[in-house]
N, C-alpha and C positions, 0 to 999 in steps of 0.2 A: 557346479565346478568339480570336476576331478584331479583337482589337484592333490599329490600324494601328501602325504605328514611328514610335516619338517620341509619342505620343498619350498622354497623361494623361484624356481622357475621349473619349465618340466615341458615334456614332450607329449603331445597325445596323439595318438596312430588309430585312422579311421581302420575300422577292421572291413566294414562296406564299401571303402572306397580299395585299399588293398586287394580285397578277393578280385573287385568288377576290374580294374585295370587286367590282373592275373589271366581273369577267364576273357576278356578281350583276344588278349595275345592267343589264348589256347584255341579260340575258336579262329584265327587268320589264319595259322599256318599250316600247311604243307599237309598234306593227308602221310601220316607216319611220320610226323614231324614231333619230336617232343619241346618243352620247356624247360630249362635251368634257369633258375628265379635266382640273380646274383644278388647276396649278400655281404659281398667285400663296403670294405671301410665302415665297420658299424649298420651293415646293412644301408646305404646312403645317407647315414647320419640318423638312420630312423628306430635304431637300437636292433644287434643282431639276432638275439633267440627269443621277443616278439614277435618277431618278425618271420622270422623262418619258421616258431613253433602255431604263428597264424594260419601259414601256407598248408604244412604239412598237418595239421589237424584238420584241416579244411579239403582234401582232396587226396586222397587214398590212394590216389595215382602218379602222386608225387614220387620222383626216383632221384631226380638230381637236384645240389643246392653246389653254388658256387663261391669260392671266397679269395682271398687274395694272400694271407697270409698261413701258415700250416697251425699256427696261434686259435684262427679262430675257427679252425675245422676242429680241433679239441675240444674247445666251447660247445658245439655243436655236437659233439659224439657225448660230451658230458652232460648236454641236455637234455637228449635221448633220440635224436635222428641219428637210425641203425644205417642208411640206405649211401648211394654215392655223394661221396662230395670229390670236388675236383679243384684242386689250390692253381689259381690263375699265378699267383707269382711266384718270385723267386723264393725258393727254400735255402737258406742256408746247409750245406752239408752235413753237420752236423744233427741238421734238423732230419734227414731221410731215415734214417730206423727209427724215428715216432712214426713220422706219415706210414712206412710201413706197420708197425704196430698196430697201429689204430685203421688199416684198412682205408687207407686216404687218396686220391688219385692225384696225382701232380705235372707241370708242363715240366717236359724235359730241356731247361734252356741252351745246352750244349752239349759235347757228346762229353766233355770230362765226366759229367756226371754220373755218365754208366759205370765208369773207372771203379767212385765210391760205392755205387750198390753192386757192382762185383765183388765188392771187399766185405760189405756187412751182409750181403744176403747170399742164402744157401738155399735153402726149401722155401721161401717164403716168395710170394708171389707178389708183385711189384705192375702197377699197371700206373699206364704213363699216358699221355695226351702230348704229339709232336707239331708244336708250333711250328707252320711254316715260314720262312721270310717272302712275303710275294711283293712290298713295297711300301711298308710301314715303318722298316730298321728300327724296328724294336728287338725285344726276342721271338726268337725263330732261327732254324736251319735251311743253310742257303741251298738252293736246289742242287747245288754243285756236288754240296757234302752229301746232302743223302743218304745215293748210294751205300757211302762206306761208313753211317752211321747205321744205315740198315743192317749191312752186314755185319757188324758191331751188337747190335740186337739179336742179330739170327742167331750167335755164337752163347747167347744169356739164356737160357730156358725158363728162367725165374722174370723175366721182364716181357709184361703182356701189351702190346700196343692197343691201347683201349681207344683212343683218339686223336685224329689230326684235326688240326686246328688254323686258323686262319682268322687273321683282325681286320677290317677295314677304315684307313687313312683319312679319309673325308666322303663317307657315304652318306650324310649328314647335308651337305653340298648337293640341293638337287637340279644345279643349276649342270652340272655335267655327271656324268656318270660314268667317263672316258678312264680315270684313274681305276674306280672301283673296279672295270670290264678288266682292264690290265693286270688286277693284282687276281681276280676269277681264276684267268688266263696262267696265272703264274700257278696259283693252287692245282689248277687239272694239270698241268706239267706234273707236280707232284704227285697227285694221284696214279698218272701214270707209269711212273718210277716205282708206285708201290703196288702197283699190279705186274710190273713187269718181273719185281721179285715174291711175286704169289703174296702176296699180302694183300686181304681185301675185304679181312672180317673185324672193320675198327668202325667208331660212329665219327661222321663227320661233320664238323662245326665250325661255322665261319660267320652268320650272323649276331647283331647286337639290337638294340630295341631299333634304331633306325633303320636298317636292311631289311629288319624281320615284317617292320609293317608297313615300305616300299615295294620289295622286293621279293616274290617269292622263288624267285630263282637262286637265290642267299637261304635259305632254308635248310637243305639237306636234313642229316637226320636232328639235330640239335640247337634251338636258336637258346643263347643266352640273355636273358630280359634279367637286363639293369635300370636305369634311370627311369624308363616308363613304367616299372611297375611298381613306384612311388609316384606316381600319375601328375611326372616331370617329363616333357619335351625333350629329345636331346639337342633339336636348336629350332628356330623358326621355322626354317625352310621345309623340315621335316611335317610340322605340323602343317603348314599351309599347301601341300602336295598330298599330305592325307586330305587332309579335309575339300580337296578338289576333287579325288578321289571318291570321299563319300563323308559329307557334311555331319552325319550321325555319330563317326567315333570322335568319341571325347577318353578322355584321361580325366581322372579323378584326383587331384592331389592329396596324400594321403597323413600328409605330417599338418601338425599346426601348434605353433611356439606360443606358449605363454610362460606370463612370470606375472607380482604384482605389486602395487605402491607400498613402496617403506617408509616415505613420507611426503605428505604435503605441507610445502611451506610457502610464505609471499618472497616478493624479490623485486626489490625497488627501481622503477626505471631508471637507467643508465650503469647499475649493477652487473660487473663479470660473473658469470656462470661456469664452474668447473678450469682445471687445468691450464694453466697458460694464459688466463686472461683472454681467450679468441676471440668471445661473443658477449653481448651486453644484451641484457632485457631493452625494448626501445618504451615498453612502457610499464606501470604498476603490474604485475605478473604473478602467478601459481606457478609456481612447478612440482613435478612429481618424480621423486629419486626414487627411482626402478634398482631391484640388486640384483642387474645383469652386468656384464659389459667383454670388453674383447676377451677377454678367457673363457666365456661363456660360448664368445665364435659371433658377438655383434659388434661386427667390424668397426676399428678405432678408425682408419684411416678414410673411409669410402661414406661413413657414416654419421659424423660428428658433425653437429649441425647443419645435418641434411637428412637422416633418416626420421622415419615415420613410426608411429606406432599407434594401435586405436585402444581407444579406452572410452567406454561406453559406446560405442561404435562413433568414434569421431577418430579422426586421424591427428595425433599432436604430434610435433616434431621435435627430435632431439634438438638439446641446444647444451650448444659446448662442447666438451671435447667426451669422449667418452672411457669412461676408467677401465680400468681391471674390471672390475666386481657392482663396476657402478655405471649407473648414467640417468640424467635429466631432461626430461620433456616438459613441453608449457604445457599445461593441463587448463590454461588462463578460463577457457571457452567452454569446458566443460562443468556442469553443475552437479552440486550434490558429491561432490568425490570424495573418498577418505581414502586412508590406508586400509591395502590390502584387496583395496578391489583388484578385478582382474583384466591385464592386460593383453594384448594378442601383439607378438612380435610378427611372426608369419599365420595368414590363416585370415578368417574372417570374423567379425564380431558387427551385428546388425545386418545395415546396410554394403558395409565395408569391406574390402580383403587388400591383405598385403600379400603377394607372392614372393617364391624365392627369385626369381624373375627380376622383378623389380627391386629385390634391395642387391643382384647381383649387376643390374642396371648402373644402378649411384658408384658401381668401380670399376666397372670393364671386366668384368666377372662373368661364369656362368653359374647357371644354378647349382650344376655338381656341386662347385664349389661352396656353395651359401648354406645345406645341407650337410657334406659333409665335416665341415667346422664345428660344428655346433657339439660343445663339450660334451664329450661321452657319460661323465658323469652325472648328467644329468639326469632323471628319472624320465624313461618312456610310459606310457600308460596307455594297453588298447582297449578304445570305446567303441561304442556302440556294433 
């Protein structure tokens, strides 16, 4: 067990399944293609400077790490990765003379924002990554604006275009590929707006884990590897057009959730269990109150008696509603239990696994989701 001290429930991050996902993707793409291993949201719920200090100890060639907030690129400069990171979301304005500061790279969401680093930057040198809008309306500049953001740039000598950038809408969807060609189609417009004002020395990035191990025409010089490099699918389709492609890559899932029994007690048939009265034991029954529950990120709504959990490698099911800090499963089946043994929320234990898959299954969820819930406070821990 590696469970930390004091820990009631905790996070373990395979470090052998992390690196083999990592070197998957390095060895698919693109000849002059590099990696950005994205660590936004806690690193997928998988804890962020584990997780990036796995990466980056483990390959010397590492240059880029990605995040979402200008928050957890500090983290990351305070933990000691000198090299780029690049903030995929919005910065607050306020927030631009740190990300300068600290050497940060960030998306440019609109042109106001050149306004404010006209204002606080003088000598210091400012690189940017220019989202395009090719049909995702998210952020991005429309091909219209451009032009006259470009030349809005050209007038800044302290602002370095380091990157254009580009999202795809449902490349995920391999049932067409008619949208993705479209929003391609919109980027090379852009590209050629930026050659036509001599600009032509930036890296260009438009894939994400699903493009990058579809598609190597989605490559260019920088694929960002998110959800697959926690050895998560980013949907069915994806995996089942890989693996038609070539039956051999697999994904390693790299997270696995445990916590363990606080108590077992009996509970007389036709007895409510938990909250609200929902569920009744239908016979003489054990159950075992686990000290997890939805603040933890194990969902009250999707999950109450209906989710799984193994213990001894049996699967027991939650019953009743599940708390805050708490919740109950029939243990009725299982021999030998006490407190404290350990239990496996996500992950495998014997013969068994629970994926994030499947408990994202029980609510109409994706696995993103089921991952990145999972209370930051909790303790990660990488093995093996």
């Amino acid at each position: 067990m590696h469970r930390p001290e004091l820990a009631k429930s905790w996070i373990e991050i395979s470090k052998t399944a992390l690196l083999s996902n990592y070197q998957l993707y390095k060895e698919r793409i693109s000849s002059g293609a590099s990696v950005m291993p994205v660590v936004k949201a806690n690193a997928y719920g998988h804890g962020l400077v584990p997780v990036a200090k796995t990466l980056w100890e483990n390959d010397s060639e590492l240059r880029w790490l990605a995040v979402d907030r200008l928050e957890e690129a500090i983290v990351l400069r305070k933990a000691g990765w000198t090299k780029s990171i690049l903030v995929l979301g919005y910065i607050p304005q306020e927030g631009l003379e740190g990300a300068m500061k600290e050497s940060i790279s960030f998306v440019l969401f609109h042109e106001d924002i050149l306004e404010s680093i006209r204002a606080i930057a003088k000598d210091a040198r400012i690189n940017i990554h220019i989202p395009i809008e090719t049909g995702l309306h998210r952020e991005g500049i429309e091909l219209e604006d451009l032009p006259r953001v470009l030349k809005m740039i050209a007038s800044m000598p302290q602002v370095h275009i380091e990157g254009v950038q580009m999202h795809f809408a449902n490349i995920e969807d391999t049932s067409s590929r008619a949208y993705a060609d479209h929003q391609l189609m919109n980027y090379q417009k852009a590209l050629e707006i930026f050659k036509e004002q001599n600009i032509d020395s930036f890296i260009k990035h438009g894939a994400a884990s699903a493009a990058a191990i579809l598609y190597s025409d989605t490559h260019f010089d920088l694929i960002r590897l998110g959800i697959a490099l926690y050895g998560l699918w980013p949907s069915d389709k994806t995996k089942k057009q890989t693996h038609e492609k070539n039956s051999e890559t697999k994904l390693k899932p790299v997270l696995t959730w445990k916590t363990i029994i606080a108590q077992v007690k009996p509970v007389k048939a036709g007895e409510p269990v938990s909250y609200g009265l929902t569920e009744c034991v239908e016979k003489d029954s054990t159950i075992a109150v686990l000290p997890i529950g939805y603040a933890d990120g194990f969902d009250r709504v999707s999950l109450s008696s209906r989710g799984e959990v193994l213990v001894k490698g049996k699967r027991c099911k939650v019953i009743g509603r599940i708390c805050m800090n708490m919740c109950m499963v029939d243990v009725t089946e299982v021999s030998e239990i006490k407190e404290e043994d350990e239990v496996v929320i996500i992950g495998a234990q014997g013969d068994e696994v629970i994926t994030a898959e499947e408990l994202a299954g029980e609510g109409e969820m994706i696995n993103y989701e089921i991952v990145t819930r999972i209370n930051a406070a909790l303790p990660r821990v990488v093995v093996d």
